[in-house]
Every structure is written in structure tokens, then in C-alpha cells.
BALUMPA-78004 format. One line per field, with one value per atom (N, C-alpha, C, O): residue number from 1; residue in one letter; x, z, y. Coordinates in steps of 0.001 Angstrom, whole numbers, padded with zeros to 6 digits. Layout:
REM residues N
seq c(NUM_...)
type c(a_...)
u c(X_...)
w c(Z_...)
v c(Y_...)
***
This chain:
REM residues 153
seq c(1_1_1_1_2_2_2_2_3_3_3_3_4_4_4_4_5_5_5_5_6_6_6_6_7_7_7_7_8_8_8_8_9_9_9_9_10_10_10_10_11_11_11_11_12_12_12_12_13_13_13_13_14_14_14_14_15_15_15_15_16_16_16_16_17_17_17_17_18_18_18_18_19_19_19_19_20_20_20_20_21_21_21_21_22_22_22_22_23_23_23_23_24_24_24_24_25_25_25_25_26_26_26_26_27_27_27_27_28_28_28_28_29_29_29_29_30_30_30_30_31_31_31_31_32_32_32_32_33_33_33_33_34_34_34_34_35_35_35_35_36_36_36_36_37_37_37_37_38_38_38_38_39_39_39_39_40_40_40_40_41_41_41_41_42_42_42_42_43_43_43_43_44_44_44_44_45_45_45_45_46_46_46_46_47_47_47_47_48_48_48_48_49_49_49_49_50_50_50_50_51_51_51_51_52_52_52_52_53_53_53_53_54_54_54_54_55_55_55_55_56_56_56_56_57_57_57_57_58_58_58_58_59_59_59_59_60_60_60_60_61_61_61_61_62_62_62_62_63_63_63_63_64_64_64_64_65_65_65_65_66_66_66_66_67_67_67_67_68_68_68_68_69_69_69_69_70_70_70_70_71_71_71_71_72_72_72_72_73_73_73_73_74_74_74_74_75_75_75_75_76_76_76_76_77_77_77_77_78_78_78_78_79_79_79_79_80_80_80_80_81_81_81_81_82_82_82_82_83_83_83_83_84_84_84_84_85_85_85_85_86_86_86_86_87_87_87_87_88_88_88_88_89_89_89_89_90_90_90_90_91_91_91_91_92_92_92_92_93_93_93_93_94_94_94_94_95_95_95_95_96_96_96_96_97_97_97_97_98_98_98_98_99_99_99_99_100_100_100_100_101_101_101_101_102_102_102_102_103_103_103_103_104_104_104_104_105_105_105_105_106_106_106_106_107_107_107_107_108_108_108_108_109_109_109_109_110_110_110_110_111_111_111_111_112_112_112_112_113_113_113_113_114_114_114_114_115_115_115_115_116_116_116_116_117_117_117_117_118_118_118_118_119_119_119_119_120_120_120_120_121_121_121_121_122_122_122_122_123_123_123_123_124_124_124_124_125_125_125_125_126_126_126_126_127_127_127_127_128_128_128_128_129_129_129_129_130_130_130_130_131_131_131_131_132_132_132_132_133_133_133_133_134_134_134_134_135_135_135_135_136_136_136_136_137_137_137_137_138_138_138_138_139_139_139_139_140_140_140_140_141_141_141_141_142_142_142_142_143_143_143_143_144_144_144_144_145_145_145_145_146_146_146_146_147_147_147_147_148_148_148_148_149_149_149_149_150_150_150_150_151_151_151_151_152_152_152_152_153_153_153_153)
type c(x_x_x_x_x_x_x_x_x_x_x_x_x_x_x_x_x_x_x_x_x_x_x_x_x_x_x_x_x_x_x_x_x_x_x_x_x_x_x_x_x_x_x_x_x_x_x_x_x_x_x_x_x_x_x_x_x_x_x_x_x_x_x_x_x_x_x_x_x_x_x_x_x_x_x_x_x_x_x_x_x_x_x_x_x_x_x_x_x_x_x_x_x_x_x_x_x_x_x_x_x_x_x_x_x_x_x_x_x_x_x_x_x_x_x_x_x_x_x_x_x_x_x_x_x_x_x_x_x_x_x_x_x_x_x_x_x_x_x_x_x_x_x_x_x_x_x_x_x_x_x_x_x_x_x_x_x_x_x_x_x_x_x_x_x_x_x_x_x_x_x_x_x_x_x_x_x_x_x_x_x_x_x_x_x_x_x_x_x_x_x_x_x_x_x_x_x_x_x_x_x_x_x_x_x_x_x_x_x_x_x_x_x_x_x_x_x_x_x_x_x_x_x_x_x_x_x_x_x_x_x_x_x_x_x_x_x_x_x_x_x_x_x_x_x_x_x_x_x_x_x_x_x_x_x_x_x_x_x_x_x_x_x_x_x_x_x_x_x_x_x_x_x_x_x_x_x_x_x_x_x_x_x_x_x_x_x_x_x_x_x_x_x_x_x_x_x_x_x_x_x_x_x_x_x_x_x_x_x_x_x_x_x_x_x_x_x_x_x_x_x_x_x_x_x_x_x_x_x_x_x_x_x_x_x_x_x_x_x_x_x_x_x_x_x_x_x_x_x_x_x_x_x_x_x_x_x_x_x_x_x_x_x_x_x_x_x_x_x_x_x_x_x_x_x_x_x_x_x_x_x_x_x_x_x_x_x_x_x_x_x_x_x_x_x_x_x_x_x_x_x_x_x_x_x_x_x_x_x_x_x_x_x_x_x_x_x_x_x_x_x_x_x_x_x_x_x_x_x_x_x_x_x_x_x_x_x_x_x_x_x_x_x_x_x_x_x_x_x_x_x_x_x_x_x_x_x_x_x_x_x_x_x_x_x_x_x_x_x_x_x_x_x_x_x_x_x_x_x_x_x_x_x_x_x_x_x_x_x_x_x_x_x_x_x_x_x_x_x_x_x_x_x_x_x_x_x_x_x_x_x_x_x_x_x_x_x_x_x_x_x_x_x_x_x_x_x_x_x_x_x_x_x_x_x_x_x_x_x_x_x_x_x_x_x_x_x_x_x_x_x_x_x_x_x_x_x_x_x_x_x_x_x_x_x_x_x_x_x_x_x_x_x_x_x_x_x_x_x_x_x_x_x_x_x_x_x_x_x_x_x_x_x_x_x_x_x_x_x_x_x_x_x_x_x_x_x_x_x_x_x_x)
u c(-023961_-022833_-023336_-023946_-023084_-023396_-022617_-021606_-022958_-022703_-021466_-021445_-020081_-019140_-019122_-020166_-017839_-017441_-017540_-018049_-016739_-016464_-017383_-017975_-017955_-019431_-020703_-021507_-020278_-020761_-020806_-021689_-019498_-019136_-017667_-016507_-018004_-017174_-015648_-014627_-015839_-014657_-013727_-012511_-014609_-013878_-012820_-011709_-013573_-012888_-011435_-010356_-011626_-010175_-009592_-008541_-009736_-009001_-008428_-007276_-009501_-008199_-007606_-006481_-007700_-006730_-005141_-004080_-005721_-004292_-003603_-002455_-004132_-003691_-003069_-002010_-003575_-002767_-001839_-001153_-001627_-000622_000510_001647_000062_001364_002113_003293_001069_001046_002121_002918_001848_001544_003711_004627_003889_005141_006382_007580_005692_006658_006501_007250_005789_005644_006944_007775_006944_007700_009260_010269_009266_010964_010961_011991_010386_011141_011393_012434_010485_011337_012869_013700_012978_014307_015399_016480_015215_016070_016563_017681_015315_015555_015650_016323_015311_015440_014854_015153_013926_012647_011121_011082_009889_008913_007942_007746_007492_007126_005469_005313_004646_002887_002956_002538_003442_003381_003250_002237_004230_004640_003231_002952_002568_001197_000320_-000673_000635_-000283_000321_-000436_001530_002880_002794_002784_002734_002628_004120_004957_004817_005612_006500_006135_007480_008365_007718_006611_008684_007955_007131_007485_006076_005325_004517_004343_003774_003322_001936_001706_000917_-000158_-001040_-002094_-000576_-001567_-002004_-003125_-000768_-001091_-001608_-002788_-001430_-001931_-003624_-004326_-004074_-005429_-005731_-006353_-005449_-006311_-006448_-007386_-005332_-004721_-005654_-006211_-005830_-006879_-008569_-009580_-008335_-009705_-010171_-011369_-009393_-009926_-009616_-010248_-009185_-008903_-009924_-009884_-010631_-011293_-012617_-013129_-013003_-014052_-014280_-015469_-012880_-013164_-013635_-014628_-012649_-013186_-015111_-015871_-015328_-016716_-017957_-019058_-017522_-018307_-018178_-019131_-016784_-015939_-015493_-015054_-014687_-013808_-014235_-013522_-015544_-016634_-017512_-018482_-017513_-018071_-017807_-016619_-018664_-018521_-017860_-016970_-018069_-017531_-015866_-015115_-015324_-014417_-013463_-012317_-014154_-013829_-013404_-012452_-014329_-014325_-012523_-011372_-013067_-011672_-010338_-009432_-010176_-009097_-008417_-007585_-009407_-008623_-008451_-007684_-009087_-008926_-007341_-006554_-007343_-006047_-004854_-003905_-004940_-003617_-003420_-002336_-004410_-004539_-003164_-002132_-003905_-003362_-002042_-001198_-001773_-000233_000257_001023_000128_000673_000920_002116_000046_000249_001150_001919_001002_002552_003593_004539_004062_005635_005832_006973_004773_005399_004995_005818_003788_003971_004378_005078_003759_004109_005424_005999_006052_007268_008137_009070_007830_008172_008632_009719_007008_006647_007657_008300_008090_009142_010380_010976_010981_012270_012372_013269_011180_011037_011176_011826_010572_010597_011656_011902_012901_013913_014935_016096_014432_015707_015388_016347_014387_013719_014030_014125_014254_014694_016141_016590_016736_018410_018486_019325_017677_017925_017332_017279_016757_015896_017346_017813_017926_018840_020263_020535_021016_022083_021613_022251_020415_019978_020014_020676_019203_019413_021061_021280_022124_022946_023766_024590_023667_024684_023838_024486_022727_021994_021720_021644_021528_021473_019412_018819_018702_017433_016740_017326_015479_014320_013473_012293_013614_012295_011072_009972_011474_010152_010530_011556_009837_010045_009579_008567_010510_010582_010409_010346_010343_010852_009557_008589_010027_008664_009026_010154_007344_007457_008538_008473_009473_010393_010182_010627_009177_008714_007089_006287_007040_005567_004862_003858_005745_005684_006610_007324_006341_007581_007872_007486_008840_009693_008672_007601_008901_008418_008133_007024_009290_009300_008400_007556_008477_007283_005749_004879_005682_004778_004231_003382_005052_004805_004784_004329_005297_005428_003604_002638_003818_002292_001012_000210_001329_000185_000229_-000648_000777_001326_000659_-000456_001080_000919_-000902_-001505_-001520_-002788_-003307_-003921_-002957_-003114_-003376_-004421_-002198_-002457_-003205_-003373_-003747_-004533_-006260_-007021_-006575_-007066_-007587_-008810_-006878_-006817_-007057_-008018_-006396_-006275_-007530_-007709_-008586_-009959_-011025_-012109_-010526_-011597_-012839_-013661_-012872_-013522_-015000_-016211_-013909_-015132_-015354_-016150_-014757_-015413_-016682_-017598_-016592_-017573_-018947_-020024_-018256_-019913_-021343_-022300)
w c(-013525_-013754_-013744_-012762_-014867_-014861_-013711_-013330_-013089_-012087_-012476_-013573_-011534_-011756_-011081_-010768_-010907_-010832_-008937_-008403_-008322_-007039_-006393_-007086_-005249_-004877_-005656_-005296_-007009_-008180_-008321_-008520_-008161_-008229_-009219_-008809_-010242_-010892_-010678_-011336_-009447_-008913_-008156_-008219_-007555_-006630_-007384_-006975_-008611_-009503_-009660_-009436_-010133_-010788_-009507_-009794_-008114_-006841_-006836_-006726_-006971_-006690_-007714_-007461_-009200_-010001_-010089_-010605_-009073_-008819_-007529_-007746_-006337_-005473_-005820_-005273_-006678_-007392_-007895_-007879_-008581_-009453_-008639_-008831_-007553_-006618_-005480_-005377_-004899_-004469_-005434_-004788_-006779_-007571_-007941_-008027_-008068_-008491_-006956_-007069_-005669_-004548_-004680_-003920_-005384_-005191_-005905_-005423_-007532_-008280_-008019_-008250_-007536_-007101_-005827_-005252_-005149_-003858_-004560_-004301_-005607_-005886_-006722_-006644_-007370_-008314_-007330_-007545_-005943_-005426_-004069_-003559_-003559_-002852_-003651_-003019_-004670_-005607_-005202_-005478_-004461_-003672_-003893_-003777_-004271_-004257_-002578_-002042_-002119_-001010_-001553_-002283_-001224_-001096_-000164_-000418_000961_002273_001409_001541_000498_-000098_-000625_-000462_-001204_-002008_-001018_-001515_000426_001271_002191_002857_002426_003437_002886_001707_004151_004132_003868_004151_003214_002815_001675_000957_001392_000257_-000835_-000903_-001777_-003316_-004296_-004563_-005017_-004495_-003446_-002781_-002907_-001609_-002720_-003618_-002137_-002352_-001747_-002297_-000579_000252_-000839_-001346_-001267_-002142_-003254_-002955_-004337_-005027_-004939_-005782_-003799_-003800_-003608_-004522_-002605_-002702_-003766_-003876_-004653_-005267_-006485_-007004_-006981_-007744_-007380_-008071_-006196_-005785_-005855_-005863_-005889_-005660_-007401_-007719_-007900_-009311_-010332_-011489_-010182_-010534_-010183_-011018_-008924_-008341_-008639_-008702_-009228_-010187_-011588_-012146_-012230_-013396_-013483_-014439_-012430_-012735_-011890_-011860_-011202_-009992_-010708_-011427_-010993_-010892_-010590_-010222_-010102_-009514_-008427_-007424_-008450_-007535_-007053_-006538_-007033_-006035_-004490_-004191_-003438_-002561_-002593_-001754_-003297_-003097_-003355_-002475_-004511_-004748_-003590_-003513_-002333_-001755_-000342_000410_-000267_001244_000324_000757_-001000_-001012_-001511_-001662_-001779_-001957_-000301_-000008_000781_001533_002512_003390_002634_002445_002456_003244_000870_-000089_000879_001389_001026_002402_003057_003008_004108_005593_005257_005852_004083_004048_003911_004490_002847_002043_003173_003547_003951_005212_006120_006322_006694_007343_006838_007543_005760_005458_005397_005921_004854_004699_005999_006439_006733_008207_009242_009510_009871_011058_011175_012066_009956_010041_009819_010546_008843_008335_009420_009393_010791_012338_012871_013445_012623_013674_013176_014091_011895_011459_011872_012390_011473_012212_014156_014757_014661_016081_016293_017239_015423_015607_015690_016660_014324_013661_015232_015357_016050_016927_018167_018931_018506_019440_019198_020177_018152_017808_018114_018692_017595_017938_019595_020239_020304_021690_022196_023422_021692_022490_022091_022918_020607_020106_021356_022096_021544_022443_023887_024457_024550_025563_025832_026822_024914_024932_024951_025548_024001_024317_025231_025481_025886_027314_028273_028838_028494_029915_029961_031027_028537_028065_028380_028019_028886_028951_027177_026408_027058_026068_026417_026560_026538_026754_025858_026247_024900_023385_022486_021807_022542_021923_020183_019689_019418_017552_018004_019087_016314_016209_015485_014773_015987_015677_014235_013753_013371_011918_012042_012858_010893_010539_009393_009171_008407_006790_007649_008199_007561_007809_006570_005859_006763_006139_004957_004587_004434_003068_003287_003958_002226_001889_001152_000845_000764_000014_-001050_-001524_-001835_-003314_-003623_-004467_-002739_-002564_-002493_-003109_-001636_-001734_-003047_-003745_-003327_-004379_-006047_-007129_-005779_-007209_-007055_-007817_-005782_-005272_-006217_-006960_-005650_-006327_-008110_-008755_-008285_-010104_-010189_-010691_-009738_-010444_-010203_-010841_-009214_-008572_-010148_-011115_-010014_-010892_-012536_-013186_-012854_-014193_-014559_-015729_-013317_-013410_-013694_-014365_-012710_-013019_-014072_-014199_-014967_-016275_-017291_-018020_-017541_-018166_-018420_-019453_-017391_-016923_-016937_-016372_-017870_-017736_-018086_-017257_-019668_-020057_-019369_-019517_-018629_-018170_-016760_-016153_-015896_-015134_-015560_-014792_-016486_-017013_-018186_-018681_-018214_-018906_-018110_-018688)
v c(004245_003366_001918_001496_001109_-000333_-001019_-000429_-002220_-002870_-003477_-004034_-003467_-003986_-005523_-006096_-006088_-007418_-007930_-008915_-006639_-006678_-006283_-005456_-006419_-005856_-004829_-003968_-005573_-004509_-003255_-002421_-003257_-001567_-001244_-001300_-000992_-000835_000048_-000154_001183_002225_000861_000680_000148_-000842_-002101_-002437_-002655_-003124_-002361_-002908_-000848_-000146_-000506_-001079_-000468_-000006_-001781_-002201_-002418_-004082_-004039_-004471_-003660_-003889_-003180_-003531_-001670_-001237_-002099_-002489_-002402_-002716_-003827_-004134_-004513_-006142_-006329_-007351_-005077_-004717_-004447_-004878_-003573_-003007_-004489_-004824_-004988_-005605_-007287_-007968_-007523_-008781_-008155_-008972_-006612_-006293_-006316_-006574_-005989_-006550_-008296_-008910_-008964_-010352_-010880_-011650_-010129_-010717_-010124_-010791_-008850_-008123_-008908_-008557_-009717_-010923_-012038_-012643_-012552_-013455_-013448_-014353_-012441_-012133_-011878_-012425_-010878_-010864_-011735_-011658_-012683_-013755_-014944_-015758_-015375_-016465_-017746_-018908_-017216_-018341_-017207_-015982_-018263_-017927_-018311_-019402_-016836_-016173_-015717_-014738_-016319_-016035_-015111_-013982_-015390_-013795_-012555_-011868_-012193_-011134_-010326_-009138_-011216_-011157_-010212_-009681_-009952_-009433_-008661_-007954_-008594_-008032_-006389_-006035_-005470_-004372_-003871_-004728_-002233_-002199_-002487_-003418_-001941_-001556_-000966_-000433_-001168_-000673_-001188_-002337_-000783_000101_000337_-000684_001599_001209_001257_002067_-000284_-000757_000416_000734_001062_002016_002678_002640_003468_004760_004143_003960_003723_002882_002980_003539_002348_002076_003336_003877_004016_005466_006419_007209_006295_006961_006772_007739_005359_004916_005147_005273_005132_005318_007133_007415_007950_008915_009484_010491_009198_009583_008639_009057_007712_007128_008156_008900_008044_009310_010000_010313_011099_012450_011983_012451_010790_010476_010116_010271_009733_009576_009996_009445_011113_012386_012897_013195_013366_015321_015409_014319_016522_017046_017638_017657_018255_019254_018419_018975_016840_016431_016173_016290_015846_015395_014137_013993_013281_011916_012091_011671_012684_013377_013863_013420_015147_015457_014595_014809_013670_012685_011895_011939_011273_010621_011072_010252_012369_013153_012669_011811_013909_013364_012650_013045_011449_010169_009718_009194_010328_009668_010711_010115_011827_012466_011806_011225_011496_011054_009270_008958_008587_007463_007590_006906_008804_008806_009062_008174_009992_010851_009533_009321_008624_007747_006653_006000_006545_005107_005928_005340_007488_007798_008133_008275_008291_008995_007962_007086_007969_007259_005932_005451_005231_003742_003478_002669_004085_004491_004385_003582_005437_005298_004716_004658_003631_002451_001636_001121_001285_000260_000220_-000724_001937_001993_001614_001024_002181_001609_000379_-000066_-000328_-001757_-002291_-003007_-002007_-002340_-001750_-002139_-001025_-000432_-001267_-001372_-001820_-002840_-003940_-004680_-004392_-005720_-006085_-007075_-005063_-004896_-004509_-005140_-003531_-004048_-004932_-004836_-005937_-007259_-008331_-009114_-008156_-009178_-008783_-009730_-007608_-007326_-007773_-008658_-007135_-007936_-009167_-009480_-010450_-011590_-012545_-013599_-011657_-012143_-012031_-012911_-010908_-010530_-011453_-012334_-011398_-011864_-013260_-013870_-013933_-015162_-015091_-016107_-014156_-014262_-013524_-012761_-014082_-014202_-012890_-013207_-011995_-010871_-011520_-011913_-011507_-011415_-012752_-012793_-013546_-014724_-014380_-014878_-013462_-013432_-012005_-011423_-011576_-010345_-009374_-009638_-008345_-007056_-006871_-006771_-006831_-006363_-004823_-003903_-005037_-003854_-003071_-001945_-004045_-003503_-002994_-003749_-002056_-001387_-000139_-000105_000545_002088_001926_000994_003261_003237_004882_005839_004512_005680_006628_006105_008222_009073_008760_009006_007991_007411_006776_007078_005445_004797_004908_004293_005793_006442_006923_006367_008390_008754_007733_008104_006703_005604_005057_005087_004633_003980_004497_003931_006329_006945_007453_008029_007263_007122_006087_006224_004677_003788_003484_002622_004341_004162_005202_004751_006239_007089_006569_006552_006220_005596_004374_004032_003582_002545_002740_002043_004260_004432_005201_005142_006003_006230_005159_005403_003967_003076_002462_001817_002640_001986_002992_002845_004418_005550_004676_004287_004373_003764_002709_002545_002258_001033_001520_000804_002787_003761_004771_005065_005086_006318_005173_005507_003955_003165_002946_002431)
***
């Protein structure tokens, strides 16, 4: 494989170009529906698409495109690509709603007692939904399709 752009590795190239994409499309759906432009967004874990899946998703479909299917490298990032998907629809996914139920008893606390437990509030966007997920790895998927080409040169 000729030397790519990003630590000259051309698989790594397809993987930021999906993650950018996922990442560059929660940038532009905050600004349409807050109607203020937000840089945070550009790097903020959560919503649609999930960037997680996305990158793995690209990364391990890129791998087959230019291993196999029957490789090892193949195999480490297949599942890889579970472990991750599995971890944003479920645990982190969790951790958000936990957060989101901590926040609301730190907010009722503070106002009955008039005391501060936690000075601001616990991230609530962590994890995503199934959809999400599953859009993530489509859109990881078809990115790396799009880039067979300059994967397999």
C-alpha cells in the first residue's frame, strides 16, 4: 500500500474522513436547530451520527477491503468494531441517562436545602441510541467503499 496523508497510512486517512463526516454533520444539525454556531460540537461525544461507529465501522471495512476478509488484521478489527458499537448503545448510553437522573437530583436538592453539592452539571449526551449507532456504521461503511480505490493502490 502506498503511503497515505495521516501517519502515512492510507486505512487511517478513510477512518478521519468518516469520523469528519459524522462528526462535521452533528456540527451542522446544531447549528440549524440552535441557530448559533458551536466549535464544541466538532468534538462532543453523542447524538446522530455516532462518530464511534463510523470510525470503526470504516476502519474495519476498509481492512477487509485491503487484507480480506480471512485476515488477522480483519479479525482484531471486526471485533474491535462490537466491543465499540456495544459500548456507545449500551453502557455509555447508561452513563448518560445516569447522569441526566443525577443532575435532576442535584437540581431538586439544591432547591429545597438552598445548598450546592456539585458546582455544574454531569455530561448527559454520552452514548447514542441503536439508530445511531447503526447510521454511524453505514455511514463508516459507505465511506469506506467510496475510498476502495485509494485503499487497494
Amino acid at each position: 500500500m502506498q503511503e497515505g496523508i495521516i501517519l502515512k497510512n492510507r486505512i487511517i486517512d478513510v477512518v478521519f474522513v468518516a469520523w469528519f463526516l459524522a462528526q462535521f454533520y452533528k456540527f451542522i444539525t446544531a447549528i440549524i436547530r440552535d441557530r448559533k454556531v458551536d466549535f464544541k460540537r466538532l468534538f462532543e461525544t453523542g447524538g446522530m451520527p455516532s462518530s464511534h461507529s463510523s470510525v470503526v465501522a470504516s476502519l474495519s471495512t476498509a481492512v477487509a477491503l485491503s487484507k480480506g476478509l480471512s485476515s488477522e488484521y480483519f479479525a482484531i478489527s471486526f471485533i474491535v468494531m462490537g466491543i465499540v458499537m456495544y459500548d456507545a448503545a449500551g453502557i455509555r448510553r447508561a452513563a448518560g441517562k445516569h447522569a441526566g437522573l443525577l443532575n435532576t437530583i442535584l437540581d431538586k436538592f439544591s432547591k429545597k436545602s438552598g445548598e450546592e453539592l456539585y458546582n455544574g452539571r454531569l455530561k448527559e449526551l454520552l452514548g447514542h441510541t441503536p439508530l445511531e449507532v447503526l447510521i454511524g456504521a453505514i455511514l463508516g461503511i459507505t465511506v469506506a467503499f467510496l475510498f476502495k480505490g485509494y485503499i487497494q493502490v
